[in-house]
C-alpha positions as CSV (number, residue, x, y, z in Angstrom):
1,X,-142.9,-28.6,-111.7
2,X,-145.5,-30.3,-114.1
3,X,-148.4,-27.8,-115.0
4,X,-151.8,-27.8,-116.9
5,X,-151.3,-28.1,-120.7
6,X,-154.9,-27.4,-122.3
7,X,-155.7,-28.6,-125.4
8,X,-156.6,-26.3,-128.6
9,X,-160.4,-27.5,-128.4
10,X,-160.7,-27.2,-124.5
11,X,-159.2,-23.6,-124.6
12,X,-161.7,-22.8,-128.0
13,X,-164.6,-24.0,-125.9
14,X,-163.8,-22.2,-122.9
15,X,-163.5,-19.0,-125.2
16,X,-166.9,-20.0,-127.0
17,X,-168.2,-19.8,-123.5
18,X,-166.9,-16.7,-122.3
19,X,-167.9,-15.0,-125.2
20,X,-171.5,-15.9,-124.9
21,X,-171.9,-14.8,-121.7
22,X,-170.2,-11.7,-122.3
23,X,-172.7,-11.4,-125.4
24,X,-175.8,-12.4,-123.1
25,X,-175.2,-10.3,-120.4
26,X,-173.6,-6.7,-122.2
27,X,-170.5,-7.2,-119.8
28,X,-167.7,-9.2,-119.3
29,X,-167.9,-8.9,-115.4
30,X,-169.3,-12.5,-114.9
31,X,-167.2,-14.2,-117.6
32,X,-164.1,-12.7,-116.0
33,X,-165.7,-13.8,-112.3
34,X,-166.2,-17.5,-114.2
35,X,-162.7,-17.6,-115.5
36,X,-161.6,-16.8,-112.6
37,X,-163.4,-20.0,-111.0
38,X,-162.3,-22.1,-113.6
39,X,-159.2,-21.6,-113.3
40,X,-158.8,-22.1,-109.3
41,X,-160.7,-25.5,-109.6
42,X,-158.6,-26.7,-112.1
43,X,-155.9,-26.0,-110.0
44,X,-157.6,-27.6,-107.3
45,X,-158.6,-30.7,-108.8
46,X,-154.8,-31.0,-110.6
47,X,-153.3,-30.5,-107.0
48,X,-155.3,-33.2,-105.1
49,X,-154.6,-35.5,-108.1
50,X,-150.8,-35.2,-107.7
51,X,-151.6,-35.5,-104.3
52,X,-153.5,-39.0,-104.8
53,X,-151.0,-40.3,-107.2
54,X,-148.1,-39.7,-105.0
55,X,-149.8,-41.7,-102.1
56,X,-150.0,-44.5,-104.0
57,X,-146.0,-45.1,-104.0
């Protein structure tokens, strides 16, 4: 089964973001909500392109 592999700067910038928004808001609720939703459309959009690749053969 093939699965995201994300590279060192993607996963530094995501953690650059995070952190801000836990720094902005005095909480981490929203950065663990926006994780969260991240994650799920990256699944998403990886899923429909296996999907789209494998109609093409």
């Amino acid at each position: 089964m093939a699965k995201i592999v994300w590279s060192s700067k993607a996963l530094f910038d995501k953690k650059e973001v995070l952190e801000f928004w836990i720094s902005k808001n005095k909480s981490n609720v929203y950065s663990k909500k926006l994780n969260l939703l991240i994650e799920q459309k990256t699944e998403t959009n990886f899923r429909k392109s296996r999907l789209r690749n494998s109609n093409k053969h």
